[in-house]
PyMOL Python script that loads the backbone (N, CA, C, O; Angstrom):
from pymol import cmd

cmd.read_pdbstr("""\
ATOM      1  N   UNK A   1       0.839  -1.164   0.000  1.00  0.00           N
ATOM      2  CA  UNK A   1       0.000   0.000   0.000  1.00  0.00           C
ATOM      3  C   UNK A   1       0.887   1.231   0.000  1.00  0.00           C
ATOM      4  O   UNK A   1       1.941   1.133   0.629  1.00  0.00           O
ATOM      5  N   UNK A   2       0.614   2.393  -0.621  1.00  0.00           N
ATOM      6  CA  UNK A   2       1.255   3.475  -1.173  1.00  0.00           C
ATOM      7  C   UNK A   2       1.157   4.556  -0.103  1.00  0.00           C
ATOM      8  O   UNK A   2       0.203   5.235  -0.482  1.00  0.00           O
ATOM      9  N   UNK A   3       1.597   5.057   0.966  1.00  0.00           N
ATOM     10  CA  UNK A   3       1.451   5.663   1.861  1.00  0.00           C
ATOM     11  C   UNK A   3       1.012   7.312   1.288  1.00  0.00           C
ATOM     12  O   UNK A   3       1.956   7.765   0.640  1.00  0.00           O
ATOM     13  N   UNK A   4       0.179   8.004   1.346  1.00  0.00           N
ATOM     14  CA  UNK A   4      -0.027   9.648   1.020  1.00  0.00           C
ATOM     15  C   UNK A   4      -0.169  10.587   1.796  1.00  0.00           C
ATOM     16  O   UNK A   4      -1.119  10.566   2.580  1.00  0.00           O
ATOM     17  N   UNK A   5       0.454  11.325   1.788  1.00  0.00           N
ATOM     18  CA  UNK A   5       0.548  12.623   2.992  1.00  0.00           C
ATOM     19  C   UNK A   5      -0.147  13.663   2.228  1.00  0.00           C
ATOM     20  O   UNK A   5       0.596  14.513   1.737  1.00  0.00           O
ATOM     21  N   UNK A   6      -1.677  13.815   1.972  1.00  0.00           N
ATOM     22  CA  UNK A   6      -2.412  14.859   1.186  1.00  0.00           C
ATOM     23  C   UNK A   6      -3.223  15.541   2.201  1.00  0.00           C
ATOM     24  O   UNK A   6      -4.143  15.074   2.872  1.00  0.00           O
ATOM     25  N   UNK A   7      -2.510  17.243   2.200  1.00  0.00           N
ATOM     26  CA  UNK A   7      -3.207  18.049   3.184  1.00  0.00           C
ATOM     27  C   UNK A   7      -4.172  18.914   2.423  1.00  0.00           C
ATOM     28  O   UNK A   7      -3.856  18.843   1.235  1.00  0.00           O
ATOM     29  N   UNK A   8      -5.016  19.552   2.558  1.00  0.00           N
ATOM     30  CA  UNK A   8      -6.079  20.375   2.021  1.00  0.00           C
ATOM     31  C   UNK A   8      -6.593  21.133   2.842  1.00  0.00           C
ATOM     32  O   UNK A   8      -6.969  20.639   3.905  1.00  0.00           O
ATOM     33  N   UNK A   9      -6.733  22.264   2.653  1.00  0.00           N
ATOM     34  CA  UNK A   9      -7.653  23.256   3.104  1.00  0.00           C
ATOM     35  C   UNK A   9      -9.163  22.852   3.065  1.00  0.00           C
ATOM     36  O   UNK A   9      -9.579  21.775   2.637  1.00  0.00           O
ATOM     37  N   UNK A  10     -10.189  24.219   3.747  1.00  0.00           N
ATOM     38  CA  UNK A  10     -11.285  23.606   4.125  1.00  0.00           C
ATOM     39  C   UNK A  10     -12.073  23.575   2.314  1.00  0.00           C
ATOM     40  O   UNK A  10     -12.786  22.822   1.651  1.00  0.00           O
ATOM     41  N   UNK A  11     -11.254  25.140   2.128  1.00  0.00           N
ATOM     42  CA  UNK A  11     -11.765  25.561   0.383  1.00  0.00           C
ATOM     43  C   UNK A  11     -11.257  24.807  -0.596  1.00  0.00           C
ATOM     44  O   UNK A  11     -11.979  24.577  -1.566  1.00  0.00           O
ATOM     45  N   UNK A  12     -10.100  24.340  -0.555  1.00  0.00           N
ATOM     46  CA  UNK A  12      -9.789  23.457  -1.263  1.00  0.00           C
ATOM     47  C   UNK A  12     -10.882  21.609  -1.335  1.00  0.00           C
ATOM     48  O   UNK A  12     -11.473  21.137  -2.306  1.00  0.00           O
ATOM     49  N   UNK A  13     -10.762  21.087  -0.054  1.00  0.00           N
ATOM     50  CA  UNK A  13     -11.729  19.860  -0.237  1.00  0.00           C
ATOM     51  C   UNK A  13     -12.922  20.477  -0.664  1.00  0.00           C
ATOM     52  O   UNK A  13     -13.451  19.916  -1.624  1.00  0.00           O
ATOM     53  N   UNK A  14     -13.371  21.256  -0.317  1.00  0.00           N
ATOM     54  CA  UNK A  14     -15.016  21.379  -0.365  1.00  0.00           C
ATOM     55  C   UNK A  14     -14.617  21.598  -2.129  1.00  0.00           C
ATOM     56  O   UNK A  14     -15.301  20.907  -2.884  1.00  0.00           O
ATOM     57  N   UNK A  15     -13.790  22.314  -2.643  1.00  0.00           N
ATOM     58  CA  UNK A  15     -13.885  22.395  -4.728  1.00  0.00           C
ATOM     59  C   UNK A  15     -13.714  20.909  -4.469  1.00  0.00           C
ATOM     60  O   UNK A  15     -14.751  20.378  -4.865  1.00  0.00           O
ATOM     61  N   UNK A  16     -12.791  19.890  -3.932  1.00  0.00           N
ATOM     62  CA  UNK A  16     -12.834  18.698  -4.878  1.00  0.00           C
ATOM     63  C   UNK A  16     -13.949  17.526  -4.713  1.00  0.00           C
ATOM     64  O   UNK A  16     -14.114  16.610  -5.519  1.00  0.00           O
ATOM     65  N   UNK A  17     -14.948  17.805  -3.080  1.00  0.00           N
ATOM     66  CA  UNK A  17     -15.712  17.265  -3.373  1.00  0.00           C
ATOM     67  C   UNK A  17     -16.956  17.732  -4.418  1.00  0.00           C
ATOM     68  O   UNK A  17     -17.708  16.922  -4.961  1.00  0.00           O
ATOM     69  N   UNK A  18     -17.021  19.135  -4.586  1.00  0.00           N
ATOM     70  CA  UNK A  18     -17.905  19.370  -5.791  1.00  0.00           C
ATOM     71  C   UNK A  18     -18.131  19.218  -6.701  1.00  0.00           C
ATOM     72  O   UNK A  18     -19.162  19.141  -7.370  1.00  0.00           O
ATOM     73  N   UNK A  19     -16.400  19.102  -6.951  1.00  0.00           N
ATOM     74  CA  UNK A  19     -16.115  19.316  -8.706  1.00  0.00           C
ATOM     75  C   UNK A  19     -16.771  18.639  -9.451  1.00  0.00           C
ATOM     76  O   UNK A  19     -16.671  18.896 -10.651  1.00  0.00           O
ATOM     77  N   UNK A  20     -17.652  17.562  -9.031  1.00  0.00           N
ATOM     78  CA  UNK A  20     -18.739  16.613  -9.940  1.00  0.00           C
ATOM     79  C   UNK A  20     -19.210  15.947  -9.281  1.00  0.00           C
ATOM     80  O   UNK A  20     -18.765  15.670  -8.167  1.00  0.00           O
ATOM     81  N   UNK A  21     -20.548  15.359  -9.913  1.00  0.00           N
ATOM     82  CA  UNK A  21     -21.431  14.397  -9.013  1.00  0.00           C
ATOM     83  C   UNK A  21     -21.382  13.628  -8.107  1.00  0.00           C
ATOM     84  O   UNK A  21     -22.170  13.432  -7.181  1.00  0.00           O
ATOM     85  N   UNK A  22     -20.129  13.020  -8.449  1.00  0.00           N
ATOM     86  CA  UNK A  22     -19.663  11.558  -8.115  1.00  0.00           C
ATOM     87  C   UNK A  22     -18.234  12.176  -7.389  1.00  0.00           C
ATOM     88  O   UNK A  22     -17.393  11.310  -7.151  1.00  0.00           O
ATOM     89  N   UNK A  23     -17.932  13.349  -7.075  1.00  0.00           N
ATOM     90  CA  UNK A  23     -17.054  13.506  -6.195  1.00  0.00           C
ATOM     91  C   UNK A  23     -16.455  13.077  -4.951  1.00  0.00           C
ATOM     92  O   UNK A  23     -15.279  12.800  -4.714  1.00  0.00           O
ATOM     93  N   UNK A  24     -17.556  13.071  -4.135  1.00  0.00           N
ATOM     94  CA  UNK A  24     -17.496  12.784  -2.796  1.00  0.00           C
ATOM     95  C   UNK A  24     -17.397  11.449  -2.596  1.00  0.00           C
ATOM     96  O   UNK A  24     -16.647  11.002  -1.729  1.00  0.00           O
ATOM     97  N   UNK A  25     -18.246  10.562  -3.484  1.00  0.00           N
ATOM     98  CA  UNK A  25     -18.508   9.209  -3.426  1.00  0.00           C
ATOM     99  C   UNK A  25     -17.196   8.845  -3.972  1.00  0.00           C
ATOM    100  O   UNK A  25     -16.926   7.749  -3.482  1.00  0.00           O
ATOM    101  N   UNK A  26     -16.414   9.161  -4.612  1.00  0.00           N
ATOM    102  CA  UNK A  26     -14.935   8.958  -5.151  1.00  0.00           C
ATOM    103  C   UNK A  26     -13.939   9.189  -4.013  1.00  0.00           C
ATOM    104  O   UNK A  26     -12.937   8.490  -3.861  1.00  0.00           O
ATOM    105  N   UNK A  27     -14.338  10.403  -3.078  1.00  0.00           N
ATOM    106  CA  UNK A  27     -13.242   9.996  -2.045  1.00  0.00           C
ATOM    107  C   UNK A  27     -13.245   9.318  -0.942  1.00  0.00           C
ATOM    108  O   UNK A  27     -12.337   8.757  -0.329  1.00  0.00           O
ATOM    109  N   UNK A  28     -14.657   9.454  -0.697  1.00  0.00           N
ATOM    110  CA  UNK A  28     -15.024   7.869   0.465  1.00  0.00           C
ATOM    111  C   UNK A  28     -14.214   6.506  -0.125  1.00  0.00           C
ATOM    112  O   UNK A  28     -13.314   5.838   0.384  1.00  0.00           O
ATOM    113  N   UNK A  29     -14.915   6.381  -1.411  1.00  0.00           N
ATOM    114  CA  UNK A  29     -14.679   4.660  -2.194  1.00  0.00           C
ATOM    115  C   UNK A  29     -13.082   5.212  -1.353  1.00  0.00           C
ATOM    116  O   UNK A  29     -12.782   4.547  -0.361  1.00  0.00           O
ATOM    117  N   UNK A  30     -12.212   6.260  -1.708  1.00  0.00           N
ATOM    118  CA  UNK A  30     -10.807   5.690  -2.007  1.00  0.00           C
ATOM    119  C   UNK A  30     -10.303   5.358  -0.053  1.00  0.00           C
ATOM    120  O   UNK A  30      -9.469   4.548   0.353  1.00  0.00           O
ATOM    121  N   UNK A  31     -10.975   6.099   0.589  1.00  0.00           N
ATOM    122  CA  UNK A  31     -10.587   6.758   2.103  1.00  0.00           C
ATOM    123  C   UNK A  31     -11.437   4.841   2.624  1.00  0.00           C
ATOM    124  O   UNK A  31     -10.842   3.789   2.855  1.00  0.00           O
ATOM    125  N   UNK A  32     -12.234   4.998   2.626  1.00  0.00           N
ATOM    126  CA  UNK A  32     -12.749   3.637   2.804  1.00  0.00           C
ATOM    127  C   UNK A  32     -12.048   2.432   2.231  1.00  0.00           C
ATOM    128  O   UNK A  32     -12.394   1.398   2.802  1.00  0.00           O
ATOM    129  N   UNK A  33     -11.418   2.312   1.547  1.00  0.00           N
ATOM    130  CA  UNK A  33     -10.216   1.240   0.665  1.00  0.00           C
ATOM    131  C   UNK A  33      -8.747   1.341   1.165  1.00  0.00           C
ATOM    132  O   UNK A  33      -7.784   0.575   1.141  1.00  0.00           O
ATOM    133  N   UNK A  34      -8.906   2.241   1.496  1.00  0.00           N
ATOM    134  CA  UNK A  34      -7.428   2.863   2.041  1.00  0.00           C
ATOM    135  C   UNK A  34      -7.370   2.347   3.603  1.00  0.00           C
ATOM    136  O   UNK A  34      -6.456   1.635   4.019  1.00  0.00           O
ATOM    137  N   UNK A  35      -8.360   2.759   4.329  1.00  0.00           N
ATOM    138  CA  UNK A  35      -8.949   2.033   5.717  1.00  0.00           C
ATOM    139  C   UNK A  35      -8.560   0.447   5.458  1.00  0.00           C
ATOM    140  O   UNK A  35      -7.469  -0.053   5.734  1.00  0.00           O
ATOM    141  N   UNK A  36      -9.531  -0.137   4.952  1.00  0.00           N
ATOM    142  CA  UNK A  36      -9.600  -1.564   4.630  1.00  0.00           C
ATOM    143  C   UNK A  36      -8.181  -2.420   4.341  1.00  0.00           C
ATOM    144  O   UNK A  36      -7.745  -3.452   4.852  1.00  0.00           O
ATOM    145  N   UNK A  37      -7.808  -1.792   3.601  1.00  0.00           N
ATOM    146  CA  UNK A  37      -5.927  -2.475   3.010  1.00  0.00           C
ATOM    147  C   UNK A  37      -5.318  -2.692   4.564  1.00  0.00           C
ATOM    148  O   UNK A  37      -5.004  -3.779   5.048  1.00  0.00           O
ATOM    149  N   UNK A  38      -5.209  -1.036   5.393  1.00  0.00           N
ATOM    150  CA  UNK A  38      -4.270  -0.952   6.350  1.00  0.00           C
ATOM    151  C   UNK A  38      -4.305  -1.955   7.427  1.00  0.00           C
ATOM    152  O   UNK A  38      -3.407  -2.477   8.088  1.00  0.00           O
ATOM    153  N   UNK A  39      -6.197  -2.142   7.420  1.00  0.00           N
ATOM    154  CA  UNK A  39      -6.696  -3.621   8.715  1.00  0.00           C
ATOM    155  C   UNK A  39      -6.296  -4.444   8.235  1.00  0.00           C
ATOM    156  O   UNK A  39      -5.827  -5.172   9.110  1.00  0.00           O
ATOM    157  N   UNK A  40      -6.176  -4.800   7.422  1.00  0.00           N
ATOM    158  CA  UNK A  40      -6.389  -6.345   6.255  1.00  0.00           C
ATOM    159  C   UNK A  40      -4.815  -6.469   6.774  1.00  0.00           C
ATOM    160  O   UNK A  40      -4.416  -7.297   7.593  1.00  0.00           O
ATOM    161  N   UNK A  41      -4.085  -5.549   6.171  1.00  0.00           N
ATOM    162  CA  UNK A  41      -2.354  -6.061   6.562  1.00  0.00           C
ATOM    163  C   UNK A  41      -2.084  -6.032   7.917  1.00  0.00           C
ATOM    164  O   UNK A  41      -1.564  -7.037   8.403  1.00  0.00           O
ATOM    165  N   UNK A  42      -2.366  -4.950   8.728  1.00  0.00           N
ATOM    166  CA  UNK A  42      -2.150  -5.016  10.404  1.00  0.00           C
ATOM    167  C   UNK A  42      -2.808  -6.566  10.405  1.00  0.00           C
ATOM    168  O   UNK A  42      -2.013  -7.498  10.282  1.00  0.00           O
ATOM    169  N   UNK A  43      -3.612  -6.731  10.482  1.00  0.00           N
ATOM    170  CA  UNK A  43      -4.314  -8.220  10.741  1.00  0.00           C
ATOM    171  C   UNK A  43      -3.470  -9.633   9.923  1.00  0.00           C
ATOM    172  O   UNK A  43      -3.399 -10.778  10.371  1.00  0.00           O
ATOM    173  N   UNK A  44      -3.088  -9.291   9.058  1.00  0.00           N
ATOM    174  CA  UNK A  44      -2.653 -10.943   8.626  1.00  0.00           C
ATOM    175  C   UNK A  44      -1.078 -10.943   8.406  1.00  0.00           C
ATOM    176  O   UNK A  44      -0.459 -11.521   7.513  1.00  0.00           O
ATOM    177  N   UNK A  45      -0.566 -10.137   9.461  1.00  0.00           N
ATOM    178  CA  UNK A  45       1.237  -9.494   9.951  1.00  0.00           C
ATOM    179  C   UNK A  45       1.640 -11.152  10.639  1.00  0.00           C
ATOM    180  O   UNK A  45       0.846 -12.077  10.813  1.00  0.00           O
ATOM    181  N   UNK A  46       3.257 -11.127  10.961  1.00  0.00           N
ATOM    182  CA  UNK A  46       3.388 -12.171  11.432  1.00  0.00           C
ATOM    183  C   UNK A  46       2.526 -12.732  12.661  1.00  0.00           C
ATOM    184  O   UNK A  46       2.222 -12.038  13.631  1.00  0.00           O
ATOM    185  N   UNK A  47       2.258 -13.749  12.538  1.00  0.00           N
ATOM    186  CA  UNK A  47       1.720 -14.729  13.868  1.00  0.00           C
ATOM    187  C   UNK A  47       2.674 -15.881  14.290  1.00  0.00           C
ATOM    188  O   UNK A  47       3.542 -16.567  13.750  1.00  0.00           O
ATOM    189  N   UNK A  48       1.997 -15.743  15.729  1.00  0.00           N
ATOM    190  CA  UNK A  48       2.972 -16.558  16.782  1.00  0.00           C
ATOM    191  C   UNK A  48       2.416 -18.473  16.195  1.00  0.00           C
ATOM    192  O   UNK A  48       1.453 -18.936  16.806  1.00  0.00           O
ATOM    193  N   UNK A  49       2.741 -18.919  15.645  1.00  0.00           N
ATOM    194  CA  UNK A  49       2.871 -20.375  15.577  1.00  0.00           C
ATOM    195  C   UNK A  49       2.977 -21.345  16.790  1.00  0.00           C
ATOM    196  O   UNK A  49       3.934 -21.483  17.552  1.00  0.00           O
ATOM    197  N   UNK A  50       1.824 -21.959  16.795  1.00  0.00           N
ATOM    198  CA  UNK A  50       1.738 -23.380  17.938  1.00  0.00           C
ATOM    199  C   UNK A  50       1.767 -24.852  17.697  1.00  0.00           C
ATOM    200  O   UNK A  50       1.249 -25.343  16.694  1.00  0.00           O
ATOM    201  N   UNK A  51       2.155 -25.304  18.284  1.00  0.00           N
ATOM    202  CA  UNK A  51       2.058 -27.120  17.916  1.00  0.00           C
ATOM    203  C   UNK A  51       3.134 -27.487  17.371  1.00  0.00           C
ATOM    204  O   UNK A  51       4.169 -26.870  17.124  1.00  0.00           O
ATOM    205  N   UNK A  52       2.753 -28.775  17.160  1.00  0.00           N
ATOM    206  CA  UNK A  52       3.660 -29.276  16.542  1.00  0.00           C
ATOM    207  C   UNK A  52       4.443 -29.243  15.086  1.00  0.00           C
ATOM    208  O   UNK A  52       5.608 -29.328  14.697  1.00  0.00           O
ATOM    209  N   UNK A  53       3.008 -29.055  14.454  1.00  0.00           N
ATOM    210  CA  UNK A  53       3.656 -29.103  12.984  1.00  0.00           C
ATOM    211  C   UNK A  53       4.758 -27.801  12.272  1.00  0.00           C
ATOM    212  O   UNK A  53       5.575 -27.808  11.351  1.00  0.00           O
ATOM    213  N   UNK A  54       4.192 -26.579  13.400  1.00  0.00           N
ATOM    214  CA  UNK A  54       5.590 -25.168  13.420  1.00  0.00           C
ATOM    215  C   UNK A  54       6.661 -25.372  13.990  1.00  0.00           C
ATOM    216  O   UNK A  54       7.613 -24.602  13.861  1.00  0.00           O
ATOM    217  N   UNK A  55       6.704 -26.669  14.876  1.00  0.00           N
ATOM    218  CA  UNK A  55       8.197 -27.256  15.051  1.00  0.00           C
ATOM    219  C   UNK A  55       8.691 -26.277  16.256  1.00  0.00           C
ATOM    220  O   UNK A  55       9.805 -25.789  16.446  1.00  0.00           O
ATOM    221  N   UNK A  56       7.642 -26.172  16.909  1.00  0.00           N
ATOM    222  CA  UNK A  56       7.610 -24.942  18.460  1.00  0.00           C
ATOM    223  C   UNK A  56       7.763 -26.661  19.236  1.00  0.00           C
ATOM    224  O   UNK A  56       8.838 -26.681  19.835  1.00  0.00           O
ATOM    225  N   UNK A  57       7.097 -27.889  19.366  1.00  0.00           N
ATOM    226  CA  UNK A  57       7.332 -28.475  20.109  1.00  0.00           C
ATOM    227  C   UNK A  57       8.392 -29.407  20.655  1.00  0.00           C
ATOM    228  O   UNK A  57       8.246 -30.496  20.101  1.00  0.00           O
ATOM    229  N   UNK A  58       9.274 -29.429  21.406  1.00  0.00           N
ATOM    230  CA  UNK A  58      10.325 -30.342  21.481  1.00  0.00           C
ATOM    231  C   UNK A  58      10.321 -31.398  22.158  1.00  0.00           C
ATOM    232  O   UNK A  58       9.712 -31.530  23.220  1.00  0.00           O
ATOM    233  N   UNK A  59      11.000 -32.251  21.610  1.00  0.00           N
ATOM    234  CA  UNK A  59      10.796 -33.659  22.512  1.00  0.00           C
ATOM    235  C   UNK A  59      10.989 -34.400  21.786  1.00  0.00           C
ATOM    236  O   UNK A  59      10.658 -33.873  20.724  1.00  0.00           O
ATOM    237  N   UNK A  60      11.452 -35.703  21.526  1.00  0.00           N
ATOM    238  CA  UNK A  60      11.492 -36.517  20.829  1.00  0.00           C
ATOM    239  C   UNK A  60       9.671 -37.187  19.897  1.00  0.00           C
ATOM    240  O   UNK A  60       8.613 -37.513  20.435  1.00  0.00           O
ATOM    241  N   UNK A  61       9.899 -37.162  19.011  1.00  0.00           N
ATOM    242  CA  UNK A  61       9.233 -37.486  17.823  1.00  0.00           C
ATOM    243  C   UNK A  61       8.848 -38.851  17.728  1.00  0.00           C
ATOM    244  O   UNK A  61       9.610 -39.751  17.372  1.00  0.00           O
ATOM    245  N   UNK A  62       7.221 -39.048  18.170  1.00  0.00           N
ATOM    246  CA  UNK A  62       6.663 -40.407  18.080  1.00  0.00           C
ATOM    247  C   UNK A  62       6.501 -41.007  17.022  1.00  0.00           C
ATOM    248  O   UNK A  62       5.369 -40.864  16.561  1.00  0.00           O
ATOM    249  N   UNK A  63       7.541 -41.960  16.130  1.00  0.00           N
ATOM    250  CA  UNK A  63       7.127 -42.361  14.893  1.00  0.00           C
ATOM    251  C   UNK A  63       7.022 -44.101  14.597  1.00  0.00           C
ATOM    252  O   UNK A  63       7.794 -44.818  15.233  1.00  0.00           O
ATOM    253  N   UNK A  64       6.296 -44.574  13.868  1.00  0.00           N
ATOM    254  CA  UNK A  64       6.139 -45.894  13.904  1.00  0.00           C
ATOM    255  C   UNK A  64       7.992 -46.596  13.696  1.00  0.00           C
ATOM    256  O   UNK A  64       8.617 -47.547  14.165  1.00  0.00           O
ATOM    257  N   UNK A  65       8.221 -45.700  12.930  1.00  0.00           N
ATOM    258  CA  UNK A  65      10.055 -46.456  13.531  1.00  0.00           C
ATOM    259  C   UNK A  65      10.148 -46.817  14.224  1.00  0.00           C
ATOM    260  O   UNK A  65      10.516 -47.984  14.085  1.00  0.00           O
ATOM    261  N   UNK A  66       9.950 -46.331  15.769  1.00  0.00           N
ATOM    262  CA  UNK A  66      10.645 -46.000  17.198  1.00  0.00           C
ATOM    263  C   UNK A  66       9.382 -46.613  18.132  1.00  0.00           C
ATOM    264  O   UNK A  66       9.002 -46.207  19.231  1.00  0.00           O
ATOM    265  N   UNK A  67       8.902 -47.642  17.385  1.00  0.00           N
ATOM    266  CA  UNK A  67       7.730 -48.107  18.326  1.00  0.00           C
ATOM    267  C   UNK A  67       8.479 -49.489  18.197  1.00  0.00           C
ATOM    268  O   UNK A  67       8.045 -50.483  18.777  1.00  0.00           O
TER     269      UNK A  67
END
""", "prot")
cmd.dss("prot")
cmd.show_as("cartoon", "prot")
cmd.util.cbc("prot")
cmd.orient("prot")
């Protein structure tokens, strides 16, 4: 995700949500998508691994060999 540092005045947003119909609804869609990406990655960041099969457990290894 593309990080943006876009500041605006109060006169400035208010021309770009005007500037056409579908203005405003264009910067929600993007501000709302932009939201969404940042959870989506905070959320699926490294995780702590359990059990056995992440090889967190030690101990010797029960295998029909060793029976």
């Amino acid at each position: 995700m593309t990080k943006r540092d876009v500041r605006l005045n109060r006169g400035e947003l208010k021309a770009l949500l005007l500037s056409d119909e579908d203005g405003f609804r264009r910067v929600l869609q993007t501000v709302v998508q932009e939201a969404l990406e940042a959870e989506m990655t905070r959320r699926s960041g490294p995780r702590k691994a359990s059990g056995r099969r992440s090889g967190l457990v030690t101990g010797p290894a029960i295998t029909n060999a060793s029976l």
